[in-house]
Each structure stands twice: as structure tokens, then as C-alpha cells.
C-alpha positions, 0 to 999 in steps of 0.5 A: 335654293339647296346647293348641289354637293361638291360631287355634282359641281365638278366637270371635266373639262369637257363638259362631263360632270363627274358624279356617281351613275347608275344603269338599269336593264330595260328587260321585265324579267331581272336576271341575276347577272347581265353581261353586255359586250365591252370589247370590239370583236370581228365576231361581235362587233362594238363600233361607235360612228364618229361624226366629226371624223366620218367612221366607225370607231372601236370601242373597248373597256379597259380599266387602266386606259381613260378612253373607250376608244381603242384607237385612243389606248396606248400600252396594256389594256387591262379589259374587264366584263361589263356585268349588270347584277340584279338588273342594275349596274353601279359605277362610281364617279371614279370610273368616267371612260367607263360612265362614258362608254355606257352613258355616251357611245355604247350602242346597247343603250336605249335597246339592253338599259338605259341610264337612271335619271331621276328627273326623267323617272319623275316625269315618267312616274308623273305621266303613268300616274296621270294616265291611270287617273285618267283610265280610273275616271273612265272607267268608273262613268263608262256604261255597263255594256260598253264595260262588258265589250272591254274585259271580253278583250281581257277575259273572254266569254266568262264574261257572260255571267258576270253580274253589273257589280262583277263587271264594273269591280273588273272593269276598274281593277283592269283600268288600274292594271293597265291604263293605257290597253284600257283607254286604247279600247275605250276609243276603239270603236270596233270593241262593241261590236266585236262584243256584240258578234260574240254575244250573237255567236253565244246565244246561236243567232249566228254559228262559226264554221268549225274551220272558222271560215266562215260566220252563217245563220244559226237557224239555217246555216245560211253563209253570211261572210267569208273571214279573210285570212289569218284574220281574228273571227269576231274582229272580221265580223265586227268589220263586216257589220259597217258595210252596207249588208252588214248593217242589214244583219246586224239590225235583223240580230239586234232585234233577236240578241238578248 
């Protein structure tokens, strides 16, 4: 067994193993320079609650001082800016009331960044790996109209004329893109019949109102559902097909739906 360097073996008496860490912004979209809050200010408060003493502490960052806690600094502080640059943050074993205030107390970690852990990002990279095998295998078996109803979700109406070979390349690029939206929609039961309202809208079997109130026949206008409101039209239609006078309509469609 490979033994750790002298760098990972050495803690503190506390317990805190003294190495260099690293800690990355959790934003999408990396910007140049990040600044979170590193002093306590009535206007923007950074208190850390103690739950051996039963308060809330101050904290501050002061590179001449070992502790965060302001209640524990004595003399001149000599304050710093805490800057992320292209969203990481390197801080080196050296500076530990630094390490201990991002990796221990801030109240910004978790929301703002979190710290790297290498074990931790493999066992995410491991379940992300494993969610889109999954994702791919599904949908290379999933068949053609239940594949057409999910990129729908995706793509909109320029799914009606795309060929079966369109839609399964689609299909699998979208389930490599994003495995877990695929697999969701795979399981959501509504996904087909949302598919299906659409289709019957498209071949004017059923008409939207222009104030998207209402769905009504196509050959006579004849309402047949009111659309609760701020509610998506074809989600709402999807539902009402489970009712008992849905499911009329939507055996009298399904003989028209081409």
C-alpha cells in the first residue's frame, strides 16, 4: 500500500490535517474574479452559530491572526479579500485560519462553492457515468413514438417531420446531453399523451382557442375543456384525457390521429 506524503500525515492537534486545499465556485458560468464576504459587518453580516457556547460568532479573515473568530484575535488584524480567480481558490497548507474558515465555519460554503475532494468528485463522476449508460441503453430500446413524445418536450413541433432515423440519432444525443431530463421523461406517464394532444392540435382534430382557454373540436368548435389557470395547454389536455370524459374523447381522436 502507497504511503500518504508527509504533507497528508501531519495534523494539528486538533484533529485538522494540515495539506493544501482547493475551492470551486458552484456557479455554471466562471467568472473572472469572485469575491465572497471575509469580515463580519452589521451591514453584511458573517456569524458562524457555536454550538458548544450557544451563539452566534463573528468571523473575519485576518492573515496575521490563527483564528476566524474575531472574538478570538488579539492586536492588529491585518484583513484580506477573499477572491476566487476563474472560479477556484487555491490555499495553501500554510494558511490553516484561512482553510478553517472556508472548509469549516463560512456560511457560504455549500450555496457560493464548496471544497474539492477527490474522492467525492469520483464518486460523483461515477454516478453521472452510470446515469447516462443508463439514459443511452433506454434510449436506444425506447420505441419510435414514445421517442417522438420526448424530444417534443425538447424540440417542439419540428418534430413532426423528422424521419424515425432523425428521431432515434435525437433521441440519443439528447439522452448523452442530459441523462437524468431523459430518464425523468422516460417515467412521466403524461409525456405520451401530452405527445398525443399535440399531434391531434397539428392535424386540427382539436383547435386551441386563441386566448388558449380552452381546447374545442376542430369540425365544429365545440368546447370540450376549460384549461385551469397559468397552467401549460397541452399538459392540462394530457390530464383531462385520464377522466372519465376524456377518455371518450380521446378514443373517438385516436381513431382520426394519423
Amino acid at each position: 500500500m502507497a504511503k500518504k506524503s508527509k504533507e497528508t500525515q501531519e495534523t494539528q492537534n486538533d484533529g485538522w490535517e494540515v495539506k493544501d486545499r482547493t475551492y470551486y465556485l458552484r456557479t455554471h458560468h466562471t467568472p473572472v474574479t469572485y469575491t465572497i464576504p471575509s469580515k463580519h459587518t452589521t451591514r453584511h453580516p458573517l456569524l458562524y452559530f457555536d454550538t458548544v457556547k450557544k451563539e452566534q460568532r463573528a468571523l473575519r479573515y485576518a492573515t496575521n491572526q490563527p483564528s476566524p473568530f474575531q472574538d478570538e484575535q488579539k492586536g492588529e488584524a491585518t484583513l484580506q479579500h477573499i477572491v476566487f480567480k476563474d472560479g477556484t481558490l487555491f490555499v495553501p497548507k500554510e494558511k490553516v485560519n484561512l482553510q478553517k474558515l472556508l472548509s469549516l465555519y463560512h456560511p457560504r460554503k455549500g450555496k457560493d462553492y464548496d471544497e474539492y475532494n477527490a474522492v467525492t468528485e469520483a464518486k460523483d463522476d461515477l454516478v453521472d457515468l452510470e446515469m447516462e449508460i443508463m439514459a443511452l441503453n433506454a434510449a436506444r430500446d425506447i420505441e419510435v413514438d414514445h421517442a417522438e413524445a420526448i424530444l417534443r418536450v425538447e424540440m417542439g413541433t419540428k418534430v413532426a417531420n423528422m424521419s424515425s432515423k432523425e428521431i432515434r440519432r435525437d433521441i440519443l444525443r439528447m439522452a448523452k446531453a442530459n441523462p437524468a431530463l431523459f430518464i425523468n421523461l422516460v417515467q412521466d406517464e403524461n409525456v405520451e399523451l401530452r405527445n398525443f394532444a399535440i399531434k391531434a392540435t397539428e392535424q386540427h382534430i382539436v383547435k386551441l382557442s386563441q386566448d388558449q382557454r380552452y381546447f374545442m373540436w376542430g369540425t365544429n368548435d365545440r368546447k370540450l375543456m376549460t384549461i385551469p389557470f397559468d397552467e401549460n395547454p397541452y399538459s392540462a389536455l394530457a390530464a383531462w384525457f385520464k377522466t372519465d370524459e376524456g377518455v371518450e374523447v380521446y378514443k373517438t381522436i385516436e381513431k382520426k390521429i394519423i
